[in-house]
Structures are given as C-alpha cells and as structure tokens.
NUDRENLUM-278491 format. One record per residue (C-alpha): residue in three letters; y, x, z. Coordinates in nm, 2 decimals. Example, Ala and Ser with C-alpha at 12.3 -4.5 7.8 and 13.67 -1.06 7.14 Angstrom:
! residues 2
 residu      y      x      z
    ALA  -0.45   1.23   0.78
    SER  -0.11   1.37   0.71
***
This chain:
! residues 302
 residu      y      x      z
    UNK  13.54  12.19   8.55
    UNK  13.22  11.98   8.55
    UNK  13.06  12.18   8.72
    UNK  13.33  12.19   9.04
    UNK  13.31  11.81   8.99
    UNK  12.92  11.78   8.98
    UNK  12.91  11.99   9.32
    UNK  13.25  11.82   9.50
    UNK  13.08  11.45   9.44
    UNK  12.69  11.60   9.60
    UNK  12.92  11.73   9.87
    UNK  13.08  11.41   9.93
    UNK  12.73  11.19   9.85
    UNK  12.55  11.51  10.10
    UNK  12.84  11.41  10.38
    UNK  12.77  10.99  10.39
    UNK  12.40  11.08  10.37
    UNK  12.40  11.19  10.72
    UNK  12.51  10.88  10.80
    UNK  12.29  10.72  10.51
    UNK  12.46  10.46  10.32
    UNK  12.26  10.18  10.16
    UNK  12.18  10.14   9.79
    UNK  12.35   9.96   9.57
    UNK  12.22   9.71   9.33
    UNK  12.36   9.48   9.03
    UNK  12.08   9.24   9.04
    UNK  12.17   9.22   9.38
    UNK  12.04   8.85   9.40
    UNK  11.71   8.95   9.29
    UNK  11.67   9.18   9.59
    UNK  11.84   8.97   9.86
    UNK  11.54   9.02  10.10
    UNK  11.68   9.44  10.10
    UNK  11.98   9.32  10.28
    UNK  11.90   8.95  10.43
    UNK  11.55   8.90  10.65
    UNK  11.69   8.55  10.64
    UNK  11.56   8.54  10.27
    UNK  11.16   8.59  10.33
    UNK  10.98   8.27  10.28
    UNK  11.24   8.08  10.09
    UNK  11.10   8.11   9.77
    UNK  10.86   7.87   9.86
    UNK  10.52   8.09   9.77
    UNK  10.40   8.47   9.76
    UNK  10.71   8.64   9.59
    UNK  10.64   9.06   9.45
    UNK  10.98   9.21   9.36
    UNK  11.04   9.58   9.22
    UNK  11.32   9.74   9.11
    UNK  11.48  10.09   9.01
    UNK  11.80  10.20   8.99
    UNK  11.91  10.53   8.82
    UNK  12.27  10.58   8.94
    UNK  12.54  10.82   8.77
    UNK  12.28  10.93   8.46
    UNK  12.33  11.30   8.38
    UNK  12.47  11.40   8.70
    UNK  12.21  11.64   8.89
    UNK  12.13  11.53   9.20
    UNK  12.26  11.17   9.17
    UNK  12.14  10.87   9.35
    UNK  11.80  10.73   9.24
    UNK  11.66  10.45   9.44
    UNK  11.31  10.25   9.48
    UNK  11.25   9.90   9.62
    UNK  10.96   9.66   9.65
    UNK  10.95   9.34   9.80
    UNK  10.66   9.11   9.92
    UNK  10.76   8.77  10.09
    UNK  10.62   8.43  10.17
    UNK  10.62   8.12  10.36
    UNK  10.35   8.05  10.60
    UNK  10.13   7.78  10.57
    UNK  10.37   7.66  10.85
    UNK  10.69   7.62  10.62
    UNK  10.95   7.71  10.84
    UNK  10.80   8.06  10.92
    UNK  10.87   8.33  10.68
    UNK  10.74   8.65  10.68
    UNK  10.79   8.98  10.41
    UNK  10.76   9.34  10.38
    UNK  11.04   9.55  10.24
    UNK  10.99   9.96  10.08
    UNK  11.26  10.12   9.97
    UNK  11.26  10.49   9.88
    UNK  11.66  10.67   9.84
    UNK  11.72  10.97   9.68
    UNK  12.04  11.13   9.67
    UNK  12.12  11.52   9.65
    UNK  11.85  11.73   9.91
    UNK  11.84  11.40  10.13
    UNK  11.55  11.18  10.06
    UNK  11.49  10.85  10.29
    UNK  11.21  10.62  10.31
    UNK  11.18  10.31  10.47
    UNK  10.94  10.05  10.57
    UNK  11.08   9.72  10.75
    UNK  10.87   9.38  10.79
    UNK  11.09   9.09  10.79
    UNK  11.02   8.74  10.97
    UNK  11.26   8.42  10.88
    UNK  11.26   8.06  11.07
    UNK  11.39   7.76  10.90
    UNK  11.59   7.53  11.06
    UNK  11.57   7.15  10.81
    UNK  11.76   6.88  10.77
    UNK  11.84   6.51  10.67
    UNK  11.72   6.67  10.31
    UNK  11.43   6.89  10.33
    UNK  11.55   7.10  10.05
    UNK  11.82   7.23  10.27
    UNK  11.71   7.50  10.46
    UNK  11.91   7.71  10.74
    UNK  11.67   8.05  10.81
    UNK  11.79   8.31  11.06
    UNK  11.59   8.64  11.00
    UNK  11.49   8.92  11.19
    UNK  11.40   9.24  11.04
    UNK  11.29   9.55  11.17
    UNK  11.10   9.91  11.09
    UNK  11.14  10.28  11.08
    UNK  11.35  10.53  10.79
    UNK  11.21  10.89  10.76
    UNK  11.47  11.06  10.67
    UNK  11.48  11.44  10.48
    UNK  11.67  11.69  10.42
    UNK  11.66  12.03  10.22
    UNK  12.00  12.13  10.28
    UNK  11.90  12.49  10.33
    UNK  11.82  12.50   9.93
    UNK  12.23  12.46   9.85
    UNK  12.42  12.73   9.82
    UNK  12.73  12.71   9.99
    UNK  13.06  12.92   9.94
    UNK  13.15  12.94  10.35
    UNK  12.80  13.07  10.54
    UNK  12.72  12.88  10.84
    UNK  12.89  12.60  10.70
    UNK  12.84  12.30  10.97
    UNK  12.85  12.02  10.72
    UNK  12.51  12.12  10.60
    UNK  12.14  12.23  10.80
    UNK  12.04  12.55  10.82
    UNK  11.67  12.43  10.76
    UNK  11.51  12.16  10.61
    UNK  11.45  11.87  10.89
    UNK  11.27  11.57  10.92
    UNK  11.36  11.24  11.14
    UNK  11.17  10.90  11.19
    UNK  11.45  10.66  11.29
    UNK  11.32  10.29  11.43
    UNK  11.53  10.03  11.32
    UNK  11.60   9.67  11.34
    UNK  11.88   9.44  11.20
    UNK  11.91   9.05  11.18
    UNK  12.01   8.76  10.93
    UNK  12.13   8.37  10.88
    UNK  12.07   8.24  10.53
    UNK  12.16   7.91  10.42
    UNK  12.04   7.73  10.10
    UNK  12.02   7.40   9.89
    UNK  11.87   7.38   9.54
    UNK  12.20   7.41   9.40
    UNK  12.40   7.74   9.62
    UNK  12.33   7.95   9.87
    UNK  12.54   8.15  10.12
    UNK  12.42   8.44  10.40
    UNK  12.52   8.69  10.60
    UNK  12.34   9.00  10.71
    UNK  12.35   9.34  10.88
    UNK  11.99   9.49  10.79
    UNK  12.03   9.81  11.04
    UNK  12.18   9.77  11.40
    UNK  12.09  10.12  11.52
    UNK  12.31  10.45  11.40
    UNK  12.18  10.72  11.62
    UNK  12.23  11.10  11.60
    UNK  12.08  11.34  11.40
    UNK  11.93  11.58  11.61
    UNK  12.20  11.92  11.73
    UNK  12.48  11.74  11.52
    UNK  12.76  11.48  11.59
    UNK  12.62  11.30  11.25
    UNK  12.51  10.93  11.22
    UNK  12.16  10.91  11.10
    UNK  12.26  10.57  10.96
    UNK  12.57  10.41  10.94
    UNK  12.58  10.04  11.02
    UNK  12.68   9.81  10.74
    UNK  12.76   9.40  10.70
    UNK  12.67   9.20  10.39
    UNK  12.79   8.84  10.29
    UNK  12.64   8.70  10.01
    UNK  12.71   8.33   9.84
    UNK  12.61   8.18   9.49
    UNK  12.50   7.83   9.32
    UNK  12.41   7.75   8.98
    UNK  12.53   7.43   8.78
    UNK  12.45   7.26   8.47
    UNK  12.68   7.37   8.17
    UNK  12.45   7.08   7.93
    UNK  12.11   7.08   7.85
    UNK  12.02   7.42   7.77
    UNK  12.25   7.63   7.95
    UNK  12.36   7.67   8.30
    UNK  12.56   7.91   8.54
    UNK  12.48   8.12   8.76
    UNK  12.81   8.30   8.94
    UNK  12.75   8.50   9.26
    UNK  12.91   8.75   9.49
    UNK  12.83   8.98   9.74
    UNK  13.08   9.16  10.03
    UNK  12.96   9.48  10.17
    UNK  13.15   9.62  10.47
    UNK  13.08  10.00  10.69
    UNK  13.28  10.22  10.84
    UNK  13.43  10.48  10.67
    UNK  13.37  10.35  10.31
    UNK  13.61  10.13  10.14
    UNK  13.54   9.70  10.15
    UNK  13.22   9.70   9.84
    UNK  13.30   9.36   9.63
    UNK  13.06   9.26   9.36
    UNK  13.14   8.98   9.13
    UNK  12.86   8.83   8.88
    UNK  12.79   8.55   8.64
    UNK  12.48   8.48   8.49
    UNK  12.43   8.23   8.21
    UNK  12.05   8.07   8.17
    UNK  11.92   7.99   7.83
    UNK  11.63   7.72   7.81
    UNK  11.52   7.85   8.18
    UNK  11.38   8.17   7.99
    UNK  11.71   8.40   7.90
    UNK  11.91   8.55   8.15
    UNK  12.24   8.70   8.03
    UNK  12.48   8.86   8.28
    UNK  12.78   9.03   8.36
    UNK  12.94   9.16   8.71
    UNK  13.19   9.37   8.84
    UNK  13.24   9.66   9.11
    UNK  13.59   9.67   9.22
    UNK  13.72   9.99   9.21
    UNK  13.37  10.14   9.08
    UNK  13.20   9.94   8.71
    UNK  13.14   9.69   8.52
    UNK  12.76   9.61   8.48
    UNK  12.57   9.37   8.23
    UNK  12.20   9.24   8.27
    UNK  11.99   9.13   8.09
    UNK  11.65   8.96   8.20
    UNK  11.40   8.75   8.08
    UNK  11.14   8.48   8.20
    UNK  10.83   8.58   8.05
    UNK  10.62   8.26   8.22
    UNK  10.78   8.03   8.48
    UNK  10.60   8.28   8.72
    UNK  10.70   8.61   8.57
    UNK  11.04   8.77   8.54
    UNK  11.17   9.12   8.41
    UNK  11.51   9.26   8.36
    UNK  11.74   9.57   8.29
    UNK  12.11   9.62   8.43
    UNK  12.37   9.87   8.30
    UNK  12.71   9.95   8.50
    UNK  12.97  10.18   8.31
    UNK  13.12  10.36   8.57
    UNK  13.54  10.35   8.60
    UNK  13.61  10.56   8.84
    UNK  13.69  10.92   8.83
    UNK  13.35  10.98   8.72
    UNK  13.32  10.79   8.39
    UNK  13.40  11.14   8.22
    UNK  13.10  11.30   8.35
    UNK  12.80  11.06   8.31
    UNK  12.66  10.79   8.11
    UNK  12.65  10.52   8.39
    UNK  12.36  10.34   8.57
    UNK  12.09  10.20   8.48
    UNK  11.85   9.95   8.66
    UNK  11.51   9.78   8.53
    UNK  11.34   9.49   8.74
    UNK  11.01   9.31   8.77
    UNK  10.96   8.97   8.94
    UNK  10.61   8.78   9.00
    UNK  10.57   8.50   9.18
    UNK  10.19   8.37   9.30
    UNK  10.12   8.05   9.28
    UNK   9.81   7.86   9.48
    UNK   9.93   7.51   9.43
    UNK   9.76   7.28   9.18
    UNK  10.13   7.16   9.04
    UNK  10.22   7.54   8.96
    UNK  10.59   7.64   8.88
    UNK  10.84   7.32   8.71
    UNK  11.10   7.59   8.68
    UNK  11.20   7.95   8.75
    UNK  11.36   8.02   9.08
    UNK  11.74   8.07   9.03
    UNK  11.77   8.27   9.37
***
C-alpha cells in the first residue's frame, strides 16, 4: 500500500510539473522577493537570503526546493533592483530559474510609506527524465519518451505597499505558460499571490507578527497560509502557521546580530499523506549589509 501511494502522489506531482507549480514556503515573509518584484529594495540596504525546503521527508522523489535572494536599493532610493535563484526538484522533473527583479517606489506625505510596483523577469530551464519511470501502460502520453530539456523566458509583475508597521502586495511572478514542445502541456502554469502583514507592540519585550498569504492557479485548489510570529527582545522569533487543507507548521528563528538572521520551519502534514512521511522541513539564513555609519537600530520585521 505505500508503495501504490508513494507512486500515485509522483504521478500526480509528475502531471502539475508539466505545468510547473511554484514552491511553497512557511517563512514565506522571509522570501517575499520569490513571489513579489515589488519587494527588492525595500529593505533599505544590500539584503542575501537563502532558504531550503525539504518537503514530504521520507517520500522518494518528493519536492526539494532551493532559493537565494540578493536585493537593494539604489543609491537613488526609489529604484530597487534584485536577483532571484531558485532550483525545484520534484520526481524526474528538475527546474531552475534565474529572474532579476527591478522595483520603483512611489512616497508620500511620510517618507516611510512606500508604494513599489515591480517588474521581474528571466528564464526556467526546465528537465525531465521521464523515460527513467516505469510505467504500467507503454506509450503512456502523460509521460516523455526521452529525457528533454526547455529554456522558457519569463516575466511577471508586482505592487507592494508598506509602512513601518504592515505591509500588503500583490503579485503574479510568471505571466507566460507556453507549451512544452509535441504536447498539449503547460510549461508553467500561471499563478496570483496576495500577501498582507503588520507587527504591533504586545509591551516592552514582545511583539506580534501575524501574516497571510493567498495563492491562486488554475487547476489547484485556492492555497491559504495563516502565520503568527511572536518577537522576544528583537532577537527570538517563535512561530506558528497554518495550511488549510494541507499542515500546520512552526518556526523558529533567531537574530544572531541586528544584521544576521537564521531559522528552521517544520509543517506536519494533514492530509492524506500524514501516514506516509515525517513532514517538511525548512532552514533559513538572512544577512543584511550595511555601509551606513548608524548601522542597524533594529532587525527588519519584513
């Protein structure tokens, strides 16, 4: 039985990947420039982000995902510019992708309030080894008879909005969907992200933290995440978040210097899945460069 389960889900995860869904993340937040080009610059310096995510541990051939994130304002502060990797990994399909991102900030009556619309664009090799399965039905059309290789140009677009105090966006990171070559098959599907968030002060050593982020595409369920996040003495960061339908996560991350950050997320899967792996598990590093004299007062909360 696991084993009819382990190969049904790869046939399933084999099926989207043609029309590649995106990965998903619970520190979400801390990897907003992956979904929002609206986001580079408004850190306010020269931001590095990684993060990994091991998805559905103990399942062969389950998601694994790779992201890393360099942004900045310009010297002119309402220009933002970044650069976004992210390698996939799910089954025989592999897909990398490099995008550069470019923001514009709109101000107003309070220069802290910023309104950035983003453009982002790039190319996704995609790769498949489909011809390595072995399938029960020969000639089966739902997989490639060889393994195959396409570069896919991209683009996608943007708005972010945000004060010291909450934030809200709203993105689709890839416009094109294409074909892949002799098949019907989307080489990416096109999705829709909303985002929002704020923190506030709970007294003098703790504050809050709650965001959310809506993910729409076509032929996938509505994705709605749910987190809070509580902030100990600007150093500890303790989370929890929710999945409908899919996990509960928890995170746990820690300010090493005003500058530095790292983290680790868990999700225990609830779907009809939690019998057969030991959830997901995600671990994050955050820098952020400084070449002001007055350094860092406090960590960034988003």
């Amino acid at each position: 039985m696991n084993n009819v389960l382990i190969i049904s889900a790869l046939v399933l995860l084999i099926g989207n990947s043609f029309g590649q869904q995106e990965a998903q993340f619970t520190q979400y937040m801390d990897n907003a420039l992956f979904v929002n080009p609206g986001y580079a610059g408004s850190r306010g310096m020269l931001n590095a982000t990684a993060l990994h995510r091991s998805q559905w541990i103990g399942m062969e051939g389950a998601p694994s995902s790779t992201t890393f994130s360099l942004h900045s304002p310009l010297s002119y502060e309402s220009l933002g510019l970044g650069l976004t990797f992210v390698n996939d990994n799910v089954g025989p399909i592999n897909q990398t992708m490099v995008y550069a991102d470019f923001s514009y900030s709109l101000r107003f009556n309070n220069p802290k309030n910023k309104l950035s619309f983003g453009l982002k664009g790039g190319i996704n090799t995609i790769s498949s080894r489909t011809n390595e399965l072995s399938t029960t039905q020969s000639n089966d059309p739902s997989f490639l008879s060889s393994a195959a290789s396409v570069i896919n140009p991209n683009f996608g677009f943007g708005v972010y909005y945000h004060t010291p105090k909450w934030f809200v966006g709203a993105s689709t990171p890839k416009i094109l969907e294409g074909k892949y070559p002799g098949t019907d098959r989307k080489l990416e599907t096109r999705h829709y992200y909303m985002i929002a968030g704020g923190v506030f002060d709970v007294n003098s050593n703790w504050k809050l933290r709650p965001t959310t982020q809506v993910k729409s595409t076509s032929g996938a369920p509505l994705s709605l995440d749910l987190s809070l996040a509580g902030i100990y003495n600007e150093k500890l960061w303790l989370g929890f978040g929710h999945r409908f339908g899919d996990s509960f996560g928890a995170f746990v991350q820690y300010q090493i210097t005003p500058q530095f950050k790292t983290g680790i997320a868990y999700d225990y899967v609830t779907s009809q899945l939690m019998n057969y792996t030991a959830g997901s598990l995600e671990v994050l590093l955050s820098y952020d460069f400084v070449f002001k004299k007055e350094g860092i007062r406090s960590p960034r909360y988003f």
